[in-house]
C-alpha positions in Angstrom: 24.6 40.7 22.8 23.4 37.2 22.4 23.8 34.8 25.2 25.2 31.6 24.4 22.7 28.6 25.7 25.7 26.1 26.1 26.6 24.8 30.0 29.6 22.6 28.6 32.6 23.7 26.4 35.0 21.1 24.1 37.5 21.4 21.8 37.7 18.1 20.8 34.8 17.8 17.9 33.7 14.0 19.3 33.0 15.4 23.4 31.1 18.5 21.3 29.2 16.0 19.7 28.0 14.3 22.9 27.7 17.1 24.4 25.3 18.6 21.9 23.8 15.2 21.8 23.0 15.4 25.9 21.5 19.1 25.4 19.3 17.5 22.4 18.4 14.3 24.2 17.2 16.6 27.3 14.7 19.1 25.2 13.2 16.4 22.9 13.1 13.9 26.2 13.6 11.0 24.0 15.7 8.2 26.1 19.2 7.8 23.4 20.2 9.8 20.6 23.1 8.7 18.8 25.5 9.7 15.3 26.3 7.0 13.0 28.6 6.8 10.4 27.9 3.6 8.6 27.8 1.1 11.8 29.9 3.0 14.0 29.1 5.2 16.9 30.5 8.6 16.6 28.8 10.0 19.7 26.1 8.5 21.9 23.6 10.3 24.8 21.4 8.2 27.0 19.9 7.9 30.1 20.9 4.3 31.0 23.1 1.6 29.5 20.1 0.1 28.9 18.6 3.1 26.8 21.9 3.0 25.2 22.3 -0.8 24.2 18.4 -0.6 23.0 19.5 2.3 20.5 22.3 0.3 19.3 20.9 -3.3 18.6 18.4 -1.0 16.8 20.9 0.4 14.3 22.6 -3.0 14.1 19.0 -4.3 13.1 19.1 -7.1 16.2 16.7 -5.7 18.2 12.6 -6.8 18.4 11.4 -3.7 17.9 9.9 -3.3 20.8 10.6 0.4 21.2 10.5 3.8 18.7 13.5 4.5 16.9 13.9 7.7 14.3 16.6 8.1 12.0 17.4 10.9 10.4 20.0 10.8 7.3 22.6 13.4 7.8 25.0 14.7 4.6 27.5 16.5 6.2 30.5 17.0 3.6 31.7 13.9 2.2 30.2 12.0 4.5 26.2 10.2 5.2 25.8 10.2 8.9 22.6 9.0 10.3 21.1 10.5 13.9 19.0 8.1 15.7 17.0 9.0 18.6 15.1 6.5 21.3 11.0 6.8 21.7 11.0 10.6 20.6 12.3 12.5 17.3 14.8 15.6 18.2 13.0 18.8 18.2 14.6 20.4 15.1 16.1 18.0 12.0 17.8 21.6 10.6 19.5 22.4 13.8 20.7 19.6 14.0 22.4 19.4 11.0 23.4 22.9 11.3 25.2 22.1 15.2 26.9 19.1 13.6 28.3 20.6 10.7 29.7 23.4 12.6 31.2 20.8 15.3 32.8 19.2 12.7 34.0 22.6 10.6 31.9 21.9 7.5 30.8 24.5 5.0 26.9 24.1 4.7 26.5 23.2 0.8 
């Protein structure tokens, strides 16, 4: 039998997301990680408000760029997402998109 890794449970598909979200930020280490859809937050993770507030003027495109931000574009059904991490990339781009879809109750294309 296969043990399921998760220490947190949800129901609701947005407290999956950032639960998923504070799993992925801890194995990558990166300082934020964050879903967009278009400019809005779906879910967030970060250390400190100010680790979140840096991820976030970097999506709005107001920060100085003073710190690393990767973005990955996400297609999940009829909607592009975009996940954005702070100062390191998440460890796997295709798991990601696989945990998200399932959250959300997508059939992969």
């Amino acid at each position: 039998m296969i043990g399921d890794r998760r220490t947190r449970r949800a129901h609701a598909p947005l407290l999956a997301l950032e639960y998923f979200l504070d799993a992925e930020r801890a194995r990558s280490g990166a300082s934020a990680v964050g879903i967009y859809l278009d400019d809005e937050v779906l879910a967030t993770s970060a250390v400190d408000q100010r680790c979140s507030r840096a991820l976030g003027d970097s999506m709005s495109g107001s920060d100085a760029g003073v710190r690393d931000v990767y973005v990955l574009p996400l297609r999940v059904g009829e909607h592009s997402l975009r996940v954005a991490s702070l100062d390191r990339r998440v460890r796997s781009v295709r798991a990601v998109e696989r945990t998200v879809r399932r959250i959300l109750e997508v059939p992969a294309p």
